[in-house]
N, C-alpha and C positions, 0 to 999 in steps of 0.2 A: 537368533532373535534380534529384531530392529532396536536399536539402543534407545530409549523414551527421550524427547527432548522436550525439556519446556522454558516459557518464560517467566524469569521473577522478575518485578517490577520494584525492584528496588537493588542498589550494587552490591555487588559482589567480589568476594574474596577466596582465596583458599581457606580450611579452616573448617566446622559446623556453624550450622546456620540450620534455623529453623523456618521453616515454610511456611506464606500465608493459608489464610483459613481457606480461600478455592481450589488453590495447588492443591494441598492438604489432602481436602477431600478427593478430589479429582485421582489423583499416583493412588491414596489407600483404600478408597471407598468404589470409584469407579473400574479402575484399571487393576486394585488389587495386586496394587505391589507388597513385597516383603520384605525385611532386614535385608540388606545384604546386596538386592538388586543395582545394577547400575544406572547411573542417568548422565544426563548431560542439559544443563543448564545454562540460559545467555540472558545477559541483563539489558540488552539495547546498546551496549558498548562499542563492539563490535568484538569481545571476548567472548570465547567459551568455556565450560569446566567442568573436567570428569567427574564426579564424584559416585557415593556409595549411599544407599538410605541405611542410616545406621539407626533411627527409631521410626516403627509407624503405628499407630496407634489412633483410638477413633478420633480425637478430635487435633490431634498435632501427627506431622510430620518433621522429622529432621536428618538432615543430608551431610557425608562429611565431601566436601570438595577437596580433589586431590591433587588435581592437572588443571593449568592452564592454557588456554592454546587460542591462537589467531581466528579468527571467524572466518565466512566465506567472505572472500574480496568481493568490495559493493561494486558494482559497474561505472566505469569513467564517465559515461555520460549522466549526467544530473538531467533528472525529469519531473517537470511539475505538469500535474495533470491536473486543468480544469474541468470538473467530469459533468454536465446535466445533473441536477437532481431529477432523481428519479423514484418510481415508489415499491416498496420492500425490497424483494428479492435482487432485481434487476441492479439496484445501486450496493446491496451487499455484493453482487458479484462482480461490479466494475471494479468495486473497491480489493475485493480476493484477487483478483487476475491481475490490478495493478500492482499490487505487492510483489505477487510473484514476478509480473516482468520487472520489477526493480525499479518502479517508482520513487521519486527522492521525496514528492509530496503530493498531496492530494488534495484537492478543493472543491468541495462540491458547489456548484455554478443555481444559482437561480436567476431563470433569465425568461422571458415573456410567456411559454409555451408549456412550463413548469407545472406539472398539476400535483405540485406536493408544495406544502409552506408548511416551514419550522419555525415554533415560537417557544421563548422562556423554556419549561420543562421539558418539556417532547424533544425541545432542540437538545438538552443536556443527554436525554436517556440516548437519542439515537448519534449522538457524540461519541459515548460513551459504548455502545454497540460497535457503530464501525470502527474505531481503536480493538476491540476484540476482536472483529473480523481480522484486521489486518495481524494481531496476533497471532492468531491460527494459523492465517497463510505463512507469515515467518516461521512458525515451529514445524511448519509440513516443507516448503522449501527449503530450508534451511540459511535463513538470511539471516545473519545478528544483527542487523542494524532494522530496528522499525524507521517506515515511515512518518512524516509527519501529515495527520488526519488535521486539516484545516479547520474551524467553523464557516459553516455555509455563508456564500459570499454574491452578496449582485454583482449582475456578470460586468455591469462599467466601475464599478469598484477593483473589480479582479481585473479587467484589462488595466486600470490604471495602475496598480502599483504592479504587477509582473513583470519582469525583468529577467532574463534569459539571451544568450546569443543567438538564437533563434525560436521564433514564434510562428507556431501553425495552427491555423484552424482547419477544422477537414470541412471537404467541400467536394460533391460530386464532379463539380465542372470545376478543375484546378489543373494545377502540373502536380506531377506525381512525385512523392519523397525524395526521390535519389538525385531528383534536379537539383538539389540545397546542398551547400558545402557541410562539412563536419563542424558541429556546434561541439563545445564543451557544456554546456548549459540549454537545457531544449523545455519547450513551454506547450502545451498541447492542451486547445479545447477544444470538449465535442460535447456537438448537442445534446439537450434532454430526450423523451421518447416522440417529441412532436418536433425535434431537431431544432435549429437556429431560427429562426425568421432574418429573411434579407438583409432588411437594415440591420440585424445583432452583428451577421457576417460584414457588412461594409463598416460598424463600429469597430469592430474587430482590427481590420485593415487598415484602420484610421491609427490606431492604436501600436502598429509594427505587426500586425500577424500576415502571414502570408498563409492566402490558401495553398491546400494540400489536399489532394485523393490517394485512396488507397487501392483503387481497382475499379471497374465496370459496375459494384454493384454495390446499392445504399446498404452499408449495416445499422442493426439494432444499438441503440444506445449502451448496452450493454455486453455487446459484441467490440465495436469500435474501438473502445480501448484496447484490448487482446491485443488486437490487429496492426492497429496505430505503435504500441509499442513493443510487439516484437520483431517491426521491419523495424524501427527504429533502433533498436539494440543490434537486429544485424547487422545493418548498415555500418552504425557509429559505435556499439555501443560493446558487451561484453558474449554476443551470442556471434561472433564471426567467426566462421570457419579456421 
């Protein structure tokens, strides 16, 4: 049986420790666990810990933590992704896929072609959304260390403070990846669903970015990232042979 792993959003110890009220329901209400079961729990440290649900009951759960142990090692290469916003689905799964290829941060980019605009509460709730996406993706991957989910950002704001050993923007007519030395620090934007507009790519370039293609063929905004960062981990990063 696959060991249950989730994330408490608050640190952790060896010891008992009792579960927020989502956990909670989630291990005794949805998944129906029992006394006794084991889990495996990671706070964002980059630890993780065996323990045991030693109470569960309807409205608490409580966990004895027994084992400490190292998380999975984060990938050397640091990666901020400045991603298009984009609408529903599409920007929950740039954001799922980012995590799992081991994004270090995420920004979702508003920039001319944009047809989603986040303001005051809307921008909190879907804040607060994709931080849960990317949760999920870490308890399915197995990453301890979450990313960090940026507040949506104008794209000449986001060029101007990013900072990175290497900047790429993708771009169908470019030099392809493997032409750039090994970055420690690597910075990657891609367009929304109606991609860059010209001048955003020559702001870009103005900025330090170098175009980048990824192949013969235009992907979906929501494709692109996949793509973009798992040549990039092969290349440089923690997926090499």
């Amino acid at each position: 049986m696959r060991l249950s792993r989730f994330f408490i959003d608050a640190p952790l110890s060896l010891g008992q420790h009792e579960l927020p009220e989502a956990q909670a329901h989630y291990i005794g209400r949805v998944l129906r666990h029992a006394v006794g079961d084991a889990v495996q729990l990671f706070d964002g440290s980059g630890r993780e810990y065996l323990g045991e649900l030693i109470e569960v009951g309807k409205k608490s759960v409580r966990v004895e933590l027994r084992e400490a142990l190292d998380g999975l090692a984060e990938s050397a290469l640091r990666i901020h992704l400045g991603q298009g916003l984009s609408r529903g689905e599409r920007m929950d799964w740039a954001i799922q896929k980012a995590t799992e290829m081991g994004a270090t941060e995420i920004t979702p980019i508003v920039s001319t072609r944009c047809e989603v605009r986040l303001k005051d509460e809307r921008a909190d709730k879907r804040m607060a959304h994709w931080r849960q996406v990317a949760i999920s993706a870490c308890e399915q991957c197995r990453r301890s260390v979450l990313p960090v989910i940026h507040p949506p950002l104008e794209l000449a704001a986001w060029l101007q403070q990013t900072e990175a050993d290497l900047k790429l923007v993708l771009h169908p007519v470019a030099a392809p990846l493997q032409s750039h030395e090994r970055p420690d620090d690597l910075a990657f934007l891609i367009g929304p669903e109606g991609g860059l507009s010209d001048a955003e790519v020559e702001q870009a370039m103005h900025a330090g970015f170098h175009a980048a293609r990824l192949g013969p063929r235009v992907l979906r905004t929501e494709t692109a990232p996949v793509v973009a960062l798992s040549v990039a981990q092969q290349l440089w990063g923690d997926l090499q042979a």
